[in-house]
C-alpha positions in Angstrom: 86.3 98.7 160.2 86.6 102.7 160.2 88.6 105.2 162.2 85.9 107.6 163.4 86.1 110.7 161.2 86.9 113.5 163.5 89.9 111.4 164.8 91.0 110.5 161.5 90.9 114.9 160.9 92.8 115.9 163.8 95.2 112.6 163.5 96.3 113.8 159.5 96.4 117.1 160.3 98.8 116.5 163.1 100.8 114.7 160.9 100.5 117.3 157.9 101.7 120.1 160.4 104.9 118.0 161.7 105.8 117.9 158.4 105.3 121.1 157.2 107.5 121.8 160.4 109.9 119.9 159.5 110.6 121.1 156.1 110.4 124.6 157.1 112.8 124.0 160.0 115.2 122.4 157.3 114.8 125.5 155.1 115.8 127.7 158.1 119.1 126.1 158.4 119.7 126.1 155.0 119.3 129.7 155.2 121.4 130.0 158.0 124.4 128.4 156.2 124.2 130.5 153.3 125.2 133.5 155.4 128.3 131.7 156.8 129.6 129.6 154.4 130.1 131.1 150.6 129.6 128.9 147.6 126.9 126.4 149.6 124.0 128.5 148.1 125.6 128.0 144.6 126.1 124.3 144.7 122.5 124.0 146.2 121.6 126.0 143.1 123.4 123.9 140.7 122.1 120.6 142.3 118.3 122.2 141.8 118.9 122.5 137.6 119.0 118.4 137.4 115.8 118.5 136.4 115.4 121.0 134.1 118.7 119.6 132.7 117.4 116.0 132.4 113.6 117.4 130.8 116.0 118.9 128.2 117.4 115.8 127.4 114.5 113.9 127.6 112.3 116.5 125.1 112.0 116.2 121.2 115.2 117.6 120.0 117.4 116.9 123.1 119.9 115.1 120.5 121.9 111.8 120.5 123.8 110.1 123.1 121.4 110.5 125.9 122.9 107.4 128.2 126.4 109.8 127.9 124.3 112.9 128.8 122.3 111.0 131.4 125.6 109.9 133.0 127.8 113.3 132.8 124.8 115.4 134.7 124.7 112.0 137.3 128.8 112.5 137.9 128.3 116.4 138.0 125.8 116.2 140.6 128.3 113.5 142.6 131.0 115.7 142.6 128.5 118.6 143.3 127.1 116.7 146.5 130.9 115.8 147.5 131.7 119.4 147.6 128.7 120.0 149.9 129.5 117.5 152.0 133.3 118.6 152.6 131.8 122.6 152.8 129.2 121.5 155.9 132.4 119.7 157.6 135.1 121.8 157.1 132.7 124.5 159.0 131.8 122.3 161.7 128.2 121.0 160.7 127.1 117.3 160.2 126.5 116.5 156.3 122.7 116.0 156.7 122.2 118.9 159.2 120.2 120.7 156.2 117.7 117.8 155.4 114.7 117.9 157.3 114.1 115.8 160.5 111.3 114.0 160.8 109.7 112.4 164.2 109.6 109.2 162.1 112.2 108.1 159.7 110.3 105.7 158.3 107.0 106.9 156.6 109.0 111.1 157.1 105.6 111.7 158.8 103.5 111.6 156.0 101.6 108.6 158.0 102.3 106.2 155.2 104.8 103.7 153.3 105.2 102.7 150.2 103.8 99.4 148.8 104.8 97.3 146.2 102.8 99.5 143.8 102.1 103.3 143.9 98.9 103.1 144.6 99.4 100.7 147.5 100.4 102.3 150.4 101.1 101.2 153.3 99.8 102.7 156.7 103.3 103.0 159.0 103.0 102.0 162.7 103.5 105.6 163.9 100.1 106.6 162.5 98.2 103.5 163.6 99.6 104.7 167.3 98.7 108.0 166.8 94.6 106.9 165.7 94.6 104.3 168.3 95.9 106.9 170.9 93.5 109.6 169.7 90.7 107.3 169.3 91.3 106.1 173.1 91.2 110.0 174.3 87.5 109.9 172.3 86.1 106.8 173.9 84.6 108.2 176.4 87.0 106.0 178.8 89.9 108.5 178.8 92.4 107.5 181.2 90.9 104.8 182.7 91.3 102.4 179.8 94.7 101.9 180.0 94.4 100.9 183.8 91.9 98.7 183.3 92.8 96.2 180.8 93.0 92.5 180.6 96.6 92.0 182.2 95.7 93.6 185.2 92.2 92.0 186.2 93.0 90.4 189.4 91.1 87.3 189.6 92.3 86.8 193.1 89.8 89.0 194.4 86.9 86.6 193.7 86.5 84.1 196.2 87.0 80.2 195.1 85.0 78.8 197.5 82.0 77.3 196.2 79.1 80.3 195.3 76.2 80.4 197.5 74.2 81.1 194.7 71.8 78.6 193.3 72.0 79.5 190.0 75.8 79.5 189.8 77.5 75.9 190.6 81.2 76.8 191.0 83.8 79.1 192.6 83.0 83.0 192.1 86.9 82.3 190.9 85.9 80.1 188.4 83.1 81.9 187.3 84.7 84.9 186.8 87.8 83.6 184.8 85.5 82.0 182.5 83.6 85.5 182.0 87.0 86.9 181.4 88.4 84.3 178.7 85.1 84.9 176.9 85.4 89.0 177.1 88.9 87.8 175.7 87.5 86.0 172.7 85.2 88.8 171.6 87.7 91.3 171.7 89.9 89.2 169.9 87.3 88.2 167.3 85.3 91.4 167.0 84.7 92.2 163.4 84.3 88.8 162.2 81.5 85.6 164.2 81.5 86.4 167.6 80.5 83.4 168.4 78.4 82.8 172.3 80.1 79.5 174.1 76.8 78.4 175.4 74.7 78.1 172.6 76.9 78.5 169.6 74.9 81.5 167.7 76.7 84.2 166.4 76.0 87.0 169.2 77.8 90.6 168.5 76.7 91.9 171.3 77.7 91.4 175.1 75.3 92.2 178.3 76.9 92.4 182.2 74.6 91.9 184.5 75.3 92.3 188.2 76.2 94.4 191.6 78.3 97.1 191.7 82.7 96.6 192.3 82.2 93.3 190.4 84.4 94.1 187.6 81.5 95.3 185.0 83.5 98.5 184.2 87.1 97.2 184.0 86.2 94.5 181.5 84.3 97.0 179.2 87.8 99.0 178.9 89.7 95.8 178.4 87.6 94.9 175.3 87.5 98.9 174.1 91.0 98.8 174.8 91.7 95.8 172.3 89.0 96.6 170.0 90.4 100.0 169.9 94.0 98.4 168.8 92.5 96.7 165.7 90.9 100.4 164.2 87.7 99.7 165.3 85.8 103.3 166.6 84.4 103.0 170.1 82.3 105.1 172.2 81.6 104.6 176.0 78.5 106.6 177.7 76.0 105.9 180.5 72.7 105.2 179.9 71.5 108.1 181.7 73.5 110.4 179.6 72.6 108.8 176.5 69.0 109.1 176.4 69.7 112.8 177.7 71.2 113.5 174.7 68.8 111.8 172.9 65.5 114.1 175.1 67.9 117.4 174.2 67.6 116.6 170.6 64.2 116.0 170.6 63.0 119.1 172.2 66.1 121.6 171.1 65.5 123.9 168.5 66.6 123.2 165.0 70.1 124.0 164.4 70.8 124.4 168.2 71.9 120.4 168.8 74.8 119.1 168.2 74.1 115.9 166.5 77.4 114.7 166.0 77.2 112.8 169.7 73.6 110.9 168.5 75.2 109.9 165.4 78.1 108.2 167.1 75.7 106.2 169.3 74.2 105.2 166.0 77.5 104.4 164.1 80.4 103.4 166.2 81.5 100.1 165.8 81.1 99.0 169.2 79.0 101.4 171.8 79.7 100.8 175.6 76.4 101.3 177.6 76.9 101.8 181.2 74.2 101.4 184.3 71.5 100.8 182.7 69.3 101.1 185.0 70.2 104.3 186.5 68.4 106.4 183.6 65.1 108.3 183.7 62.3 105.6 183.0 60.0 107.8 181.3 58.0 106.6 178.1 60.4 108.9 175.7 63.4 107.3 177.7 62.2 103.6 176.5 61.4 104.5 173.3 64.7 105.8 172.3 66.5 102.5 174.6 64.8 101.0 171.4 65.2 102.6 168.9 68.8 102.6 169.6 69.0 99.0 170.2 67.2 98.0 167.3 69.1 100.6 164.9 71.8 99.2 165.9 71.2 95.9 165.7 69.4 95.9 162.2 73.1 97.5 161.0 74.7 95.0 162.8 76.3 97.5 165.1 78.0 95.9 168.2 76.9 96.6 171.7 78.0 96.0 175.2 75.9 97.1 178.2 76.1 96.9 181.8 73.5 96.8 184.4 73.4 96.7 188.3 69.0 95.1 187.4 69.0 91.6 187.7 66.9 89.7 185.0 63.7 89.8 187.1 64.1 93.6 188.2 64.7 94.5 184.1 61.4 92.5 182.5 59.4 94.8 185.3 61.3 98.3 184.1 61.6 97.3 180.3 58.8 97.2 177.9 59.2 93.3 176.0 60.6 94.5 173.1 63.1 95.8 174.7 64.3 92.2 177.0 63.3 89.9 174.2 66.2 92.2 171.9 68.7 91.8 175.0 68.1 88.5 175.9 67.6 87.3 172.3 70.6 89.1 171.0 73.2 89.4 173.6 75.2 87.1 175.3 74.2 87.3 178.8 77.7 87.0 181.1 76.5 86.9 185.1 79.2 89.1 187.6 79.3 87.6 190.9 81.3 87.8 194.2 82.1 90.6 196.5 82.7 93.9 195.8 86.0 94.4 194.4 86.5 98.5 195.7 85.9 97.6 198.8 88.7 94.6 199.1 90.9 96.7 197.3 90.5 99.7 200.2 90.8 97.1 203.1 93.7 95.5 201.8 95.6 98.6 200.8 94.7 99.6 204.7 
């Protein structure tokens, strides 16, 4: 599992500059006081010699009785605080309105928590937001992914009368809340066996096959969502984009290509491919369709990719290599019924 690394920047930067805000807002006020209230600046100056007065004590030479020394500096610095305390009030300020504030009071926006050992720190729940929230804005999915999750796919939608499809023998209901539960399960158990109901092989990879308004799209988002949750990096492209991207690198200039975006195809954790189908279906195009599957699938990258084709209509676009990877290596989950858009326009008419 890895945040991707540009969201991981932008994240920790955010959180350096809150605060570095924070502290020099706290600074201001300090400031501030000093000019109305005498003898603050001199207890504040007092209270910032513990240190030095303690390194004293602690050095070669520092003498005896350093528990008595140790304790007169700790009841100084009491009295010293009490003093500052009774200063802010007297002028009408709360006792902590010099200390910085922080948007989190847990971690003080440093992103992390201490563990039971220095060196084991904890992430804080703030900053796993924060990546999650950045991560979803990099997806690819932007907005849409928080309206299409789990909680709202409406099975009631799909028709549970029997399916006059052959190859299906049940309700387009029933078929369809059995495709959901097992887009469930992978989301829930991505990173470890995913494992396929039907035949009980490990299968990391997911394909959606069928019509358009079927509800191809929305479960994609529901599982990026979830993955998403767990620090897992996900991107979401079409195929027709991807393999533009992949023709512009090819015949680009050196040094003119961004190849950040192929390098995410390659690396994400899980990439979401989208209509394919619906790309260019030149040689070039299938060679890099492979290449990217098998890359991926040789590093044990997940995919999940979505197509309008039916199985007959891919074997005559795709090369073999190409099927026997998808149908050897992906679950195969089968979207049927009527088109969900269109029963969601006539009913809010």
């Amino acid at each position: 599992m890895a945040y991707n690394s540009k969201v991981v920047y932008k994240v920790l930067s955010g959180f350096e500059n809150k605060y570095k805000a924070a502290l020099a807002e706290a600074e201001n006020r300090k400031k501030e006081l000093y000019k109305k209230i005498p003898g603050l600046l001199d207890i504040d100056r007092e209270l910032s010699k513990t240190c030095e007065e303690i390194a004293k004590i602690i050095n070669p030479g520092g003498g005896f009785g350093f528990h008595d020394k140790i304790g007169e500096i700790k009841r100084k610095n009491q009295d010293l605080i009490q003093k500052r305390k009774l200063l802010l009030k007297t002028a009408g300020y709360a006792e902590n309105y010099t200390e910085p504030v922080y948007e989190c009071g847990i971690c003080e926006d440093n992103g992390y928590i201490p563990g039971k050992f220095e060196s084991n720190e904890i992430m804080c729940e703030c900053l796993k937001k924060a990546l999650a929230a950045e991560s979803i804005n990099e997806s690819g999915l932007g907005r849409v992914i928080k309206n299409q999750t789990f909680g709202n796919f409406n099975l009631n939608f799909y028709d549970k009368k029997k399916s006059s499809d052959k190859m299906v023998n049940e309700s387009p209901y029933r078929h369809m809340q059995s495709v959901c539960e097992r887009c469930k399960k992978f989301a829930e158990n991505f990173g470890g066996e995913t494992v396929d109901v039907q035949s009980d092989t490990p299968k990391r990879n997911l394909m959606f096959i069928g019509m358009t308004g079927l509800g191809k799209t929305h479960l994609s988002s529901a599982i990026a969502y979830e993955v998403i949750k767990k620090g897992y990096d996900v991107f979401y492209d079409s195929a027709q984009s991807i393999l533009y991207s992949f023709e512009k690198e090819r015949f680009s200039r050196a040094g003119t290509f961004d190849s950040d975006i192929i390098e995410r195809y390659m690396t994400c954790d899980l990439l979401i491919i989208d209509d394919l189908g619906t790309e260019y279906s030149g040689s070039m195009s299938v060679m890099s369709l492979y290449n990217l599957i098998n890359m991926r699938l040789i590093e044990n990258k997940s995919m999940i990719i979505s197509t309008n084709l039916s199985g007959n209509e891919m074997q005559q676009r795709y090369d073999a290599r190409i099927i026997s990877r998808i149908f050897g290596e992906f679950t195969i989950l089968n979207f049927i019924g009527d088109d969900i858009r269109l029963k969601k326009l006539e009913k809010e008419n």
